[in-house]
N, C-alpha and C positions, 0 to 999 in steps of 0.2 A: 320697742322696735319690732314690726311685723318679723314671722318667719315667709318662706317661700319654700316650693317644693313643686317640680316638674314630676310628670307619670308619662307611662307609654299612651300614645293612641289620642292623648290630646284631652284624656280625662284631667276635670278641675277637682281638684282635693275640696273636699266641704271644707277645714276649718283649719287653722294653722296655729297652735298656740305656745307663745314662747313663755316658756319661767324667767327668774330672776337670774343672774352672770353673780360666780361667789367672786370676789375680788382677791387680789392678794396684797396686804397691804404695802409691804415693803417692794424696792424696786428691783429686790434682789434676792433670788429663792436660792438657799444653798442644800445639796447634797455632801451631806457629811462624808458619806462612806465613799464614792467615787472622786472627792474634792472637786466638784463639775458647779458652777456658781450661774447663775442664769440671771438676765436682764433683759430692760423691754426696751428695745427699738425705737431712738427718738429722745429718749430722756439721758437724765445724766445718774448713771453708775458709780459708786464709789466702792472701793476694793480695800479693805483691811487687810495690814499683817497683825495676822493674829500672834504670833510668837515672839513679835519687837516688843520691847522695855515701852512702857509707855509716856512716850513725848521723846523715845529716842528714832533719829533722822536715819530712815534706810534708803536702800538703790534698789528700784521698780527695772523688772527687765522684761521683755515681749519676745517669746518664743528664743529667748537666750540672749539678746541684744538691747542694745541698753539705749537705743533707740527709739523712742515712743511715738506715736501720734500726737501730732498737733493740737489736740483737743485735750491732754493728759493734762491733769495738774498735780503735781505732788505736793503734800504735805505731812510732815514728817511719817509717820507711820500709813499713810493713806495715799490712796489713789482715787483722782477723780475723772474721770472719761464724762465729758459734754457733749450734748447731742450725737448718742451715738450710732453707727452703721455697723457693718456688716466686715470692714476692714479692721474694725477693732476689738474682733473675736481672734482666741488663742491661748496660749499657754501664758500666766502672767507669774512672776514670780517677786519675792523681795530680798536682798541682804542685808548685813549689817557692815560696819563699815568698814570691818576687817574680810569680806567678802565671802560670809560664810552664809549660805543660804537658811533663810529662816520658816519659810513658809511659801506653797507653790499652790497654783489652782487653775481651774482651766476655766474661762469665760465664753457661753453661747449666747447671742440672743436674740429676740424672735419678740412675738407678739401674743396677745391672750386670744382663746379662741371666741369664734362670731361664729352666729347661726352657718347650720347646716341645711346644704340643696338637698332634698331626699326623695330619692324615686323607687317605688314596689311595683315588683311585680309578680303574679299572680300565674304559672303557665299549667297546674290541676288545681285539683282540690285540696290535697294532702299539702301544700309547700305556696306559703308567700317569701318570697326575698326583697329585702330593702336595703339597697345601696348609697350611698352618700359620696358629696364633695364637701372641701371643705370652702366657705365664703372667704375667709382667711386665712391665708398662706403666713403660718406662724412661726415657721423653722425651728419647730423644739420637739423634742421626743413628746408621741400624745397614744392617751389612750381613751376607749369609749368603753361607757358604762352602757349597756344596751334593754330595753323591756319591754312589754305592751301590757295592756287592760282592756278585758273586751266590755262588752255589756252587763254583766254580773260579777263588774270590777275584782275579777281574778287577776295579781299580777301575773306576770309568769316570764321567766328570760327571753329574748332576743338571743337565740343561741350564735356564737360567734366563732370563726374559724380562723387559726396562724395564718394560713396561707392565705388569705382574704381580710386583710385587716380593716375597711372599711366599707362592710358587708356584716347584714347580719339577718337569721331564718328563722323563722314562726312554723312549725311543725304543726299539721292537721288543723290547723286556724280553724276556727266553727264561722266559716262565712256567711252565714245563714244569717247572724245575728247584725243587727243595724250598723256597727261599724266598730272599729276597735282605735287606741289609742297609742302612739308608739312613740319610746321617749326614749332619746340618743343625747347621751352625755359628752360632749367632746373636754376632756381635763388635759392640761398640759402643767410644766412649774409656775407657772406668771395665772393662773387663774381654770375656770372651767364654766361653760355654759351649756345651757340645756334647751332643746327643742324637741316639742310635741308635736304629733304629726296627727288628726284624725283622719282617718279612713275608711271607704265603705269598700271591703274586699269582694264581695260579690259584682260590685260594678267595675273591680279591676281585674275582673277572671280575664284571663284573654289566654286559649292553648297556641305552643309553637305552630308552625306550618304545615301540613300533612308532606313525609315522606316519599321519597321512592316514587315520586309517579311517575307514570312508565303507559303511554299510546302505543295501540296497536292496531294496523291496520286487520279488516275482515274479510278473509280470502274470500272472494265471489260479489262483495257487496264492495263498489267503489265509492258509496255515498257513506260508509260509516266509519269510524272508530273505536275500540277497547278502551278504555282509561283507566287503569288501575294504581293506587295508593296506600300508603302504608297510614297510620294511627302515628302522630307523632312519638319520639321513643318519649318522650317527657309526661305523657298524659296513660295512666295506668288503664291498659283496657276492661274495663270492669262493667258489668252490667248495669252498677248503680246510677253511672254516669257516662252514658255516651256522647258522641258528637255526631252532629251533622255536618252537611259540608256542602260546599259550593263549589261548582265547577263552571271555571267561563275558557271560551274560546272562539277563536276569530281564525279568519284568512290572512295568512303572512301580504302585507301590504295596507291591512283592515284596518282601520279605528272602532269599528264597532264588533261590541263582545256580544255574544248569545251566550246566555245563560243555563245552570240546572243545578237544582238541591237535590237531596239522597242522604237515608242516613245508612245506605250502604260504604263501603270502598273500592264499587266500581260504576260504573253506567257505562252505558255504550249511545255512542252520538250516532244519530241516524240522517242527519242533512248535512253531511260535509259535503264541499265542493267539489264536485269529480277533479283527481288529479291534481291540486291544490294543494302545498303546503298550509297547515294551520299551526297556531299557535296557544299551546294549552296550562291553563294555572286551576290549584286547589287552594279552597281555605277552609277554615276547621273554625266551629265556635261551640262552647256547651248545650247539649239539646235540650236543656232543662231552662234554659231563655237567662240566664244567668251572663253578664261581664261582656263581651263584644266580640266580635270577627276575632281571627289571628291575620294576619299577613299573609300574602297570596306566596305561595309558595316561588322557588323559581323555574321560568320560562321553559316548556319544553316542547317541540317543534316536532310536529307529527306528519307524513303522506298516505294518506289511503292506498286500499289496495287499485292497483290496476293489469288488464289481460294483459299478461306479456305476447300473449300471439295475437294481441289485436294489431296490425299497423295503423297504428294511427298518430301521425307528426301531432296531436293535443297531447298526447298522453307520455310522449318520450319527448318532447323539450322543454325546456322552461315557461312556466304558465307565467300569461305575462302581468304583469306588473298591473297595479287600477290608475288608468288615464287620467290626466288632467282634464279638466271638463271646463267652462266656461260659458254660464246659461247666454243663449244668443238674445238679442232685441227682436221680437216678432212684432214692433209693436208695425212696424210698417212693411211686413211682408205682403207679396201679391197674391192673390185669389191665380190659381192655373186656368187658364180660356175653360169655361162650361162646357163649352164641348168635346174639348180633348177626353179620350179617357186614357190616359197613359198612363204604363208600366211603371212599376220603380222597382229596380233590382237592384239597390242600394243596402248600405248597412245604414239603419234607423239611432239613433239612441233617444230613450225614456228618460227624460231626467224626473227626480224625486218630486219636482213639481207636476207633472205632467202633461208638459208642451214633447216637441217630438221636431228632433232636428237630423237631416241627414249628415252623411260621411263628412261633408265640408261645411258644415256648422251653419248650415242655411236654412232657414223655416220657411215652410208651407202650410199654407193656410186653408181654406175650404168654407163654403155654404154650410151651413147647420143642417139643411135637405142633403147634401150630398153623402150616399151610401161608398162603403168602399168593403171591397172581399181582400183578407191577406192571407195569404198563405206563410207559416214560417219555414225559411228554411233551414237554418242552424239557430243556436240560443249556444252564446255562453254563458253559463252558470256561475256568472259572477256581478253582485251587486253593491259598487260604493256607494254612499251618498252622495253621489251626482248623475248618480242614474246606473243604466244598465245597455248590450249593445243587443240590437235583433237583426239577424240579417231576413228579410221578408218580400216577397213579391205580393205587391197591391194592385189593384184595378177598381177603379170608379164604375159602379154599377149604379142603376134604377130601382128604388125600393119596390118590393111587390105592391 
């Protein structure tokens, strides 16, 4: 039976290899010391009194009541439970016939275990953790024998914590090395099976998100930004192994991100949009070209500076929002009479193509001879992908 085993980020595991499942013969594991007797889900269970004369006739009682399940069958010293569930777990006891209790036990049970889902992960150098599910839900006390082997077949424990029972940590892993081997015992009463996990940890490096970032606008400059970050707390800042990082950011409204690397923890953004809310993320990966990205940190919404004693209505109300756009059909617009040369004091927009339509989504067209002078007279500094707006006065001129 293949194993399986999910990782972060969508990494495929090279190789997945199951061992053998030890079985347990009987259908019925008993603890002596606690009287706690355990059986497998589905089959049929038979319960001894152990302390009856044997071939002499006792009374079977269920959690005090002398009421059984449907499925019970007695026979003299014996109990036999047929396809059993989940209702026919509890305190089971026997007497004799003068109603002196001879022998009492408690019955759980549950199923053998099946391979485990296993996913590591990797957030420095010094520390892999590998966590697990279980494939089947076995309802009996379980415990895991945990290890690994690297490339110079050193075993060495899976260290394992109370508080974390299906969880377990690889201290200073030498990830260097081609990949290591990791082998999670799952044991319960009814049986125990064992799955191997190979791994290449260097391609499962992935640090947390960068911290703390924190924009700031640049008093004087309304085109730029501060961005400053912290070194996730998980990744030890050490010289041996630094990070580089990524910084993307956009115009609240934007789909599209501009980009910047650094393997400092700060930059400053020199084209933001005058007056614009933007919106700013970091991510972190090892500089040493090692495991993948981390995760963009979360979202954090920055405004440049702007003159408080400028009046100007762009800079104290809300910048507005990127229009809906809709490329117009020019395929049958008119040529203007050749002789006019008229004005246009209109708002233009450029779309991404580069056709050019006025305020009310009507195209103009022209002679390929025909020259024309613009003057701009505002530009707002903002461009979706469907263009951008100019407000401009043109005039058709004569080339020299």
């Amino acid at each position: 039976m293949p194993g399986f085993m999910s990782c972060p980020g969508g990494l495929i595991v090279l190789a997945i290899i199951t061992l053998r499942t030890v079985h347990v013969n009987s259908e019925i594991w008993s603890n002596e010391v606690s009287d706690v007797q355990y059986g497998k889900l589905g089959s049929n269970v038979t319960l001894e009194c152990k302390e009856s004369r044997t071939g002499s006739p006792v009374e079977w009682r269920l959690n005090g009541s002398a009421v059984l399940p449907r499925q019970a069958l007695p026979s003299n010293s014996s109990l036999t439970l047929v396809d059993t569930d989940h209702s026919m777990e509890g305190n089971y006891s026997c007497l004799d016939e003068r109603g002196t209790l001879l022998w009492a036990t408690k019955l759980r049970l549950g199923r053998k275990p099946g391979l485990l889902s296993v996913s590591c992960k990797i957030s420095n150098h010094h520390f892999c953790n590998c966590s697990w599910q279980q494939s089947v839900k076995t309802h009996l006390p379980t415990k895991y024998i945990t290890s690994y082997r690297d490339k110079l077949d050193a075993v060495e424990p899976c260290h394992q914590y109370d508080f974390k029972p299906n969880e377990c940590a690889i201290e200073y892993p030498t990830i260097w090395q081609h990949y290591h081997l990791i082998n999670i015992t799952e044991v319960n009463p009814l049986g125990s099976e064992t799955t191997l996990v190979r791994l290449n940890l260097k391609d499962l490096l992935k640090p947390d998100p960068p911290e703390a970032v924190t924009p700031d606008p640049v008093e004087g400059h309304p085109r730029r930004l501060q961005v400053r970050w912290r070194y996730p707390s998980s990744w030890p800042y050490e010289a041996p192994f630094p990070l580089i990082f990524q910084l993307r950011y956009r115009p609240r409204g934007s789909v599209n991100w501009s980009m910047l690397q650094t393997t400092d923890t700060n930059v400053l953004i020199t084209d933001i949009l005058v007056a614009h809310p933007h919106i700013i993320q970091v991510q972190a990966k090892d500089d040493l070209g090692f495991g993948q990205w981390s995760d963009w940190s979360p979202e954090v919404q920055a405004l440049p500076w702007s003159d408080p004693n400028l009046n100007d209505p762009e800079q104290t109300e809300e910048y507005p929002g990127f229009p809906d756009y809709t490329e117009p059909d020019c395929s049958t617009a008119k040529s203007p009479d050749a002789q006019t040369g008229a004005l246009h004091a209109s708002p233009l927009r450029v779309s991404s193509k580069g056709s050019i339509t006025t305020a009310s989504n009507q195209c103009r067209t022209y002679p390929e001879s025909t020259w024309f002078l613009c003057l701009v007279a505002a530009v707002h500094e903002s461009a979706p992908s469907s263009g951008f707006f100019l407000h401009v006065n043109c005039e058709r001129i004569q080339p020299l």
